[in-house]
C-alpha positions as CSV (number, residue, x, y, z in Angstrom):
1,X,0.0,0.0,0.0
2,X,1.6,3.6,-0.9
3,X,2.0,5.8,1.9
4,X,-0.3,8.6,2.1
5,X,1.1,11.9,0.4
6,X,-0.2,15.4,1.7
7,X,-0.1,18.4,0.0
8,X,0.5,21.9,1.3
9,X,0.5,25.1,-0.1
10,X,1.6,28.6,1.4
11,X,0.0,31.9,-1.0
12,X,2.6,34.6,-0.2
13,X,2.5,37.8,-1.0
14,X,5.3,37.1,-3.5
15,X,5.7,33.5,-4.1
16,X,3.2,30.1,-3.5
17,X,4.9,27.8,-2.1
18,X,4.2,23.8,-2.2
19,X,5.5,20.7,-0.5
20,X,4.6,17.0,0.3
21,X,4.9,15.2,3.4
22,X,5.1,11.8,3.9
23,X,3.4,10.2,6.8
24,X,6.6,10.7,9.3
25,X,5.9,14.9,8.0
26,X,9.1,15.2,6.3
27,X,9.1,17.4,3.6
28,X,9.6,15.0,0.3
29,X,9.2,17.1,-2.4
30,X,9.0,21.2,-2.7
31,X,7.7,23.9,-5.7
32,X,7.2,27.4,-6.1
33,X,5.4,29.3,-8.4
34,X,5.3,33.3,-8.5
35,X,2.0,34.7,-6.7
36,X,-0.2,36.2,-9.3
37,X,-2.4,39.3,-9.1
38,X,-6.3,38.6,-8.3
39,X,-8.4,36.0,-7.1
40,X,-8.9,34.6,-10.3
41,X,-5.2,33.9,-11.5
42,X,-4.7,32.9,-7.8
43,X,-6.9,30.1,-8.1
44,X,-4.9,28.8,-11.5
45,X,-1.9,29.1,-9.9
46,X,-2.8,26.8,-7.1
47,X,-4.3,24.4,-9.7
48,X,-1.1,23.9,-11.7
49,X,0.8,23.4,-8.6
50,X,-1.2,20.5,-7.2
51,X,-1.6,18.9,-10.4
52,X,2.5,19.3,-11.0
53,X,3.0,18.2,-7.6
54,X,0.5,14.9,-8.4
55,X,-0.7,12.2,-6.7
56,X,-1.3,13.9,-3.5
57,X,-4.0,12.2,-0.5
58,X,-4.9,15.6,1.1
59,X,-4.6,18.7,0.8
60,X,-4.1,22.1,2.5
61,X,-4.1,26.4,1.4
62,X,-2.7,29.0,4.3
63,X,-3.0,32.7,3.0
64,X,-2.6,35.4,4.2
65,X,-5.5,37.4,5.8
66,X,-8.6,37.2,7.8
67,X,-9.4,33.7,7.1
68,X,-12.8,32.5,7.7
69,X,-13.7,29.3,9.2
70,X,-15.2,28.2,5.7
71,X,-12.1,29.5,4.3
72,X,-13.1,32.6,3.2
73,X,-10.4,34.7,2.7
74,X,-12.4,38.7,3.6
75,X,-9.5,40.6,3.7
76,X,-5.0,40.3,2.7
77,X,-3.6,43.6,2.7
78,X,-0.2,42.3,1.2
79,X,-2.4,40.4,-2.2
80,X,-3.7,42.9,-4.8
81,X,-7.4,42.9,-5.0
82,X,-8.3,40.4,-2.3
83,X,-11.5,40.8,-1.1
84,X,-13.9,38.2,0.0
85,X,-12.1,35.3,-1.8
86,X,-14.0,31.9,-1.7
87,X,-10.7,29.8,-1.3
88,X,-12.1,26.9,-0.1
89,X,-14.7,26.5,-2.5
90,X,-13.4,27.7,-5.4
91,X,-10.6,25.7,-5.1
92,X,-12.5,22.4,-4.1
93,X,-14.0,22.7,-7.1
94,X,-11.5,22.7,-9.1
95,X,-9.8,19.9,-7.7
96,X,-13.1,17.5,-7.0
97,X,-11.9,17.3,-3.5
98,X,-12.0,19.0,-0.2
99,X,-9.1,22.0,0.9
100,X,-8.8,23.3,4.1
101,X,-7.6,26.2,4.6
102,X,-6.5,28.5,6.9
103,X,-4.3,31.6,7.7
104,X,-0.6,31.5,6.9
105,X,0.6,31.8,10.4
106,X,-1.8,29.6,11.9
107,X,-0.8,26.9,9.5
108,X,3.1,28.0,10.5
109,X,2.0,27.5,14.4
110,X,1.1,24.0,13.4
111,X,3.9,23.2,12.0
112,X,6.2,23.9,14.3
113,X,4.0,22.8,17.0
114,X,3.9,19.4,15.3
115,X,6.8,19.1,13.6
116,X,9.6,21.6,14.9
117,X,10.5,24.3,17.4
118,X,7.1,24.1,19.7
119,X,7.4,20.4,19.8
120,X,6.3,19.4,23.6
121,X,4.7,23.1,24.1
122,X,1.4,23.8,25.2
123,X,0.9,27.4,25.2
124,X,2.8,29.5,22.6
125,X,2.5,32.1,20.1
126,X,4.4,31.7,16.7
127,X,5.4,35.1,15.3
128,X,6.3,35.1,12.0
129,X,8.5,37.8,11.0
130,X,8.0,38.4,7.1
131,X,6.9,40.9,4.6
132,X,4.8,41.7,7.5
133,X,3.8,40.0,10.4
134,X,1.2,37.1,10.9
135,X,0.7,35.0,14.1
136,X,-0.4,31.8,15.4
137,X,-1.6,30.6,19.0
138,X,-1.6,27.2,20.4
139,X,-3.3,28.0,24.4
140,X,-3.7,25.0,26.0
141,X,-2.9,22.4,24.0
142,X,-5.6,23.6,21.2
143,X,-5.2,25.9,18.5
144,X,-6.8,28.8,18.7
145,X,-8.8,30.6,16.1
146,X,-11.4,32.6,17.3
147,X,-15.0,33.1,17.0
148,X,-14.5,33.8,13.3
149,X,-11.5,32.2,12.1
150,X,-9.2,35.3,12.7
151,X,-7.0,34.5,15.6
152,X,-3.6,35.3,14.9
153,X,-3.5,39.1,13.1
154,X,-1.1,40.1,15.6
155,X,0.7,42.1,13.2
156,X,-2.2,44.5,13.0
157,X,-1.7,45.5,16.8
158,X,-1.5,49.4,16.7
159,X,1.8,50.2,18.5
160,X,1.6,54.3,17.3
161,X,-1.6,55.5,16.2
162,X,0.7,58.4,14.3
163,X,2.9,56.0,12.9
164,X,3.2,55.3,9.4
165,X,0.2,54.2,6.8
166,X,0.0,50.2,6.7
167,X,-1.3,48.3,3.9
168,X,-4.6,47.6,6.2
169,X,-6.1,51.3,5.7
170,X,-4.9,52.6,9.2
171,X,-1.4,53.4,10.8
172,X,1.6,52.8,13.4
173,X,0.4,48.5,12.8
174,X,3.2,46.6,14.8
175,X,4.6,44.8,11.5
176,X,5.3,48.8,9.8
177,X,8.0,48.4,12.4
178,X,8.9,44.5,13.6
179,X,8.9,43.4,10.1
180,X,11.0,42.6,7.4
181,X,9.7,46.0,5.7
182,X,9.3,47.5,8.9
183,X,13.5,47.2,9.2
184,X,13.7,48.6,5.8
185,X,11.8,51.3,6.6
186,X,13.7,51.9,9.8
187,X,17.2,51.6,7.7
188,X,15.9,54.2,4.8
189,X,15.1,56.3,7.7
190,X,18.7,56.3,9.6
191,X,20.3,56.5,5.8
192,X,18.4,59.7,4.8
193,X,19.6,61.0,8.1
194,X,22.9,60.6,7.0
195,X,23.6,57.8,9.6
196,X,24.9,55.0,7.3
197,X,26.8,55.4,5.1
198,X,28.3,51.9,5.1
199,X,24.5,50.6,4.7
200,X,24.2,53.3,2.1
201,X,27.3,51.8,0.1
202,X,25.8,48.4,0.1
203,X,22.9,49.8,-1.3
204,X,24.8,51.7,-4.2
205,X,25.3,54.4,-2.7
206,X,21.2,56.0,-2.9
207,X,20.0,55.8,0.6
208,X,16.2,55.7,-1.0
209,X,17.0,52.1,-1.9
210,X,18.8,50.6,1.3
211,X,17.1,47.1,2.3
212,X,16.9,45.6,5.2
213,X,19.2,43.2,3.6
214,X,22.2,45.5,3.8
215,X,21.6,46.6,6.9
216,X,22.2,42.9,8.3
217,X,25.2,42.9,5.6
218,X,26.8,45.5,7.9
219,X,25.5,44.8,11.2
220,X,28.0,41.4,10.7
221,X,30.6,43.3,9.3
222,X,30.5,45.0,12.9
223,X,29.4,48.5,11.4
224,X,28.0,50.3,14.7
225,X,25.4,52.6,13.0
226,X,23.8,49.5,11.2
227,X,24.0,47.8,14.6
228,X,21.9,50.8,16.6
229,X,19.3,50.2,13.9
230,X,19.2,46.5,14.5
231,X,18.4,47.1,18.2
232,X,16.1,49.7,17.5
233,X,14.2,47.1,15.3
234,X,14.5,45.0,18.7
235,X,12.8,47.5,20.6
236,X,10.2,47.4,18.2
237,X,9.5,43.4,17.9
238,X,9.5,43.3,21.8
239,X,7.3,45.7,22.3
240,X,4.7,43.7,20.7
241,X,5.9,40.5,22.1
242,X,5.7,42.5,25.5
243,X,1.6,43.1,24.6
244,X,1.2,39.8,23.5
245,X,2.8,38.4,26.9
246,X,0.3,41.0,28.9
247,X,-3.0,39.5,26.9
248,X,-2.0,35.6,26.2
249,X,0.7,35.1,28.9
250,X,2.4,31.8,26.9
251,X,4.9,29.7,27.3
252,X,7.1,30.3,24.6
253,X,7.9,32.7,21.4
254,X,8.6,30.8,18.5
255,X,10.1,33.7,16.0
256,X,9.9,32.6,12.1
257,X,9.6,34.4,8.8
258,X,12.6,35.6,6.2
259,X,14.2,36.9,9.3
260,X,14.5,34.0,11.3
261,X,17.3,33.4,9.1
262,X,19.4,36.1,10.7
263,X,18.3,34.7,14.7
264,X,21.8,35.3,15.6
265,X,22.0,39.6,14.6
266,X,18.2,39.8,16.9
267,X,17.9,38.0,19.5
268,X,20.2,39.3,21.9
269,X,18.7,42.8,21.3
270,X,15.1,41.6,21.1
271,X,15.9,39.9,24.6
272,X,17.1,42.3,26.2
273,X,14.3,44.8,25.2
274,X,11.7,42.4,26.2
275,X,13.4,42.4,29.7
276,X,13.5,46.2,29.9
277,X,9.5,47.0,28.6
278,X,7.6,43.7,30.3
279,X,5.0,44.9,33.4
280,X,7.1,43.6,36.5
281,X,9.8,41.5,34.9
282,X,11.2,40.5,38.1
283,X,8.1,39.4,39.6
284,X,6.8,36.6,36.8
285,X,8.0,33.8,34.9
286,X,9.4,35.4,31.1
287,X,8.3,33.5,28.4
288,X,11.3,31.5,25.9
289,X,12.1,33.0,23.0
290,X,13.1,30.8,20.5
291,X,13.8,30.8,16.2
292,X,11.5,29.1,14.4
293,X,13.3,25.3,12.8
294,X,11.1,24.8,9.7
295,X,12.0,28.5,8.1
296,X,10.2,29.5,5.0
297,X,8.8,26.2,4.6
298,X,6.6,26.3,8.2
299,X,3.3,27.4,6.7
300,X,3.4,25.3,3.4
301,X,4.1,22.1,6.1
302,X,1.0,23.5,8.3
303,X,-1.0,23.5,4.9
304,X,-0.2,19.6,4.7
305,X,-1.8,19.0,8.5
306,X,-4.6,20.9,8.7
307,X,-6.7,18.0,7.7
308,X,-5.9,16.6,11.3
309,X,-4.9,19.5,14.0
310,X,-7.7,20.7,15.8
């Protein structure tokens, strides 16, 4: 009898990512596809890839978004002209089957929960640390998706109601500072100040352009301006962590996304800024703060086991 094959797919806002798992949840084969404009081309996309990643058993979507429970996708401020998407059922039938889907971080909590970092944990919140920033939370032993399906928009926490415009329609969302954007933004700010020029050189010399990418690229060549904008982006991903702690009190941070990849340049900074802005820090258990194992593959794998965490 041939093992059973499941299917997971992560919509990005850039790229769609696919993978099988075989029943031990290893990841047996991976594909990526560009992510299209509109619901429509969407849809085709995620068609091609499951029949090119062929003969799968189950199968499972995370996007990004406020996620119904009937995998409705109402709202992704980083697709173009997502609105009321009918994942699920557009995509069932297509494909003659059942999908379940879910958001992208939730799947990403699953995953590591099952499979990597969170193994053995029963309360923890997975912040994943992308384009912008999504969230999943496991609270006793159960994962947790609200009344609606929208648990996990943690990203969208207003940290300055002045702060810069998000993609959502208002401003100041944690993620326009804690993300991988938000350290770009952070960067072009410090380089138009004239504060980096070693960042700036990386960048070609036009401190308009300057990545969040070349800031890292100087932060390990030991460039101290480069470094003061890395802790500042600490200050910034703690102090959400630090309201997330306040409302959810967990066990454990699990930190994944592109810039889980760089762990080592964060999390002495994001540590030690956690320390300095939680409510009585010397009175109360801190949660563990810990890098995500399954990187960008973590909500593609959560895709493939939907179909059996509850």
């Amino acid at each position: 009898m041939t093992p059973p094959r499941r299917l997971g797919i992560d919509v990005g806002g850039t790229k769609c990512l696919g993978v099988i798992l075989d029943p031990s949840g290893a990841v047996i084969e991976e594909q990526r596809r560009p992510t299209p404009n509109g619901p429509d081309a969407i849809i085709d996309t995620l068609v091609e890839l499951a029949a090119a990643m062929g003969p799968w058993d189950s199968i499972g979507v995370g996007v990004p978004g406020l996620v119904t429970r009937g995998g409705v996708l109402r709202a992704a401020p980083n697709l173009v002209d997502i609105n009321n998407f009918q994942v699920g059922a557009l995509l069932s039938g297509r494909l003659a089957t059942t999908v379940h889907v879910d958001n992208d971080g939730t799947c990403a909590a699953a995953a590591e929960w099952k499979t990597g970092a969170a193994r053995g944990l029963d309360d923890f919140v997975m912040v994943t640390l992308g384009t912008g920033i999504g969230g999943g939370v496991i609270a006793g032993g159960t994962l947790i998706r609200g009344a609606n399906g929208f648990t996990g928009e943690i990203g969208h926490m207003v940290v300055d109601p002045d702060g810069p415009p998000c993609p959502c329609g208002r401003r100041g969302c944690w993620e326009r500072y804690a993300s991988g954007s938000g350290l770009g933004r952070l960067a072009r700010e410090a380089a138009v100040a004239k504060r980096l020029s070693r960042v700036v050189a990386l960048a070609g010399g036009d401190a308009e352009r300057v990545r969040g990418e070349d800031v890292q690229a100087a932060a390990r060549e030991g460039d101290a301006d480069a470094l003061q904008v890395i802790d500042l982006f600490g200050r910034w991903v703690a102090l959400g962590l630090v309201n997330l702690t306040n409302v959810l009190d967990p066990e454990a941070f699990i930190l994944g996304g592109g810039l889980a990849a760089s762990a080592d340049l964060y999390l002495a900074p994001i540590q030690r800024w956690f320390t300095h802005l939680l409510y009585a820090p010397d009175l109360r258990p801190h949660p563990t703060l810990a890098f995500a194992q399954l990187g960008e593959r973590a909500g593609a794998v959560g895709a493939a086991l939907l179909a059996e965490v509850h």
